[in-house]
C-alpha positions, -999 to 999 in steps of 0.1 A, spaced: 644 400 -520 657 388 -491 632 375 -461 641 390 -425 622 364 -411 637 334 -420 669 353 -410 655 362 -377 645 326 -371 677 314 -384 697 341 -359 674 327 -329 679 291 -334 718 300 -337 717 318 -305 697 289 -285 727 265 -301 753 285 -284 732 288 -258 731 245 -252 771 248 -259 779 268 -230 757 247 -211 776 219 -219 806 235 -212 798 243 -180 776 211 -170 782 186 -197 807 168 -173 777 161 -147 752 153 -174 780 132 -194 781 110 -156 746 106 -155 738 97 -193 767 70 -180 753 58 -148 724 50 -164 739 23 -190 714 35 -221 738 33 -249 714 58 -266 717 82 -243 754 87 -246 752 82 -286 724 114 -282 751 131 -259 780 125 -285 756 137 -315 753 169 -295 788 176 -288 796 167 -328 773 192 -335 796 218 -326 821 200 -343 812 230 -373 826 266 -377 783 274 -373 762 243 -355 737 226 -370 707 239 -352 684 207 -361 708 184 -346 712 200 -316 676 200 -313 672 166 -319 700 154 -290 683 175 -269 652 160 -271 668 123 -271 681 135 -239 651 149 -225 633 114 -234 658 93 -220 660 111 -187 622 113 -183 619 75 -191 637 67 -160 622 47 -135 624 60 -101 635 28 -86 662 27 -114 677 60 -104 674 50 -66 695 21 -73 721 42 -91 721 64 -62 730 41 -40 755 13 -63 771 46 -71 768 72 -51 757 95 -74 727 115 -62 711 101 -96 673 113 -92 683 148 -82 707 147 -113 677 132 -136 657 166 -125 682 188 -125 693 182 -161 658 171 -173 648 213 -167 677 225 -180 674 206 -212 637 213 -209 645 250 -210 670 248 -241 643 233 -261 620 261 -253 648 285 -268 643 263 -304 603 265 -301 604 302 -290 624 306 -320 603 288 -351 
């Protein structure tokens, strides 16, 4: 017999995935810059894991899950001072950035938990 609600749960986690790619298609350049300017090798890796999630005909939904929340933990680990510095070595308004995308990603993990 088949079980609606592990399809349901598997049709919600599919559509908060598409949901985090056409975020990145329309933001992943900014967040892509900022992952950058903040020279943590494993916040790029988590970006590039995200992006080769996709890389499928259907995404896997626990990796895209899992980047997001590298990405979330990397953006909330920065130091203010850090991203000040950034700011100003690179002109990149670095701290609004960090927020910015930090709720955003914040809000495409809530899609997953809403989901389960």
């Amino acid at each position: 017999m088949l079980n609606t609600a592990t399809l349901d749960t598997a049709e919600a986690r599919l559509g908060a995935a598409y949901a985090v790619e056409q975020h990145l298609r329309r933001h992943g350049a900014s967040l892509c810059d900022l992952l950058d300017a903040l020279d943590d090798p494993s916040g790029f890796a988590a970006l590039c894991d995200l992006h080769g999630a996709f890389g499928q005909p259907i995404p896997d939904t626990d990796a895209v899950e899992a980047a997001l929340r590298d990405i979330r933990r990397i953006l909330a680990d920065q130091a203010s001072s850090s991203l000040d510095r950034i700011g100003h070595e690179r002109g990149l308004p670095a701290s609004d950035m960090t927020r910015w995308h930090g709720a955003r990603v914040s809000d495409l993990l809530a899609r997953f938990r809403h989901a389960d």
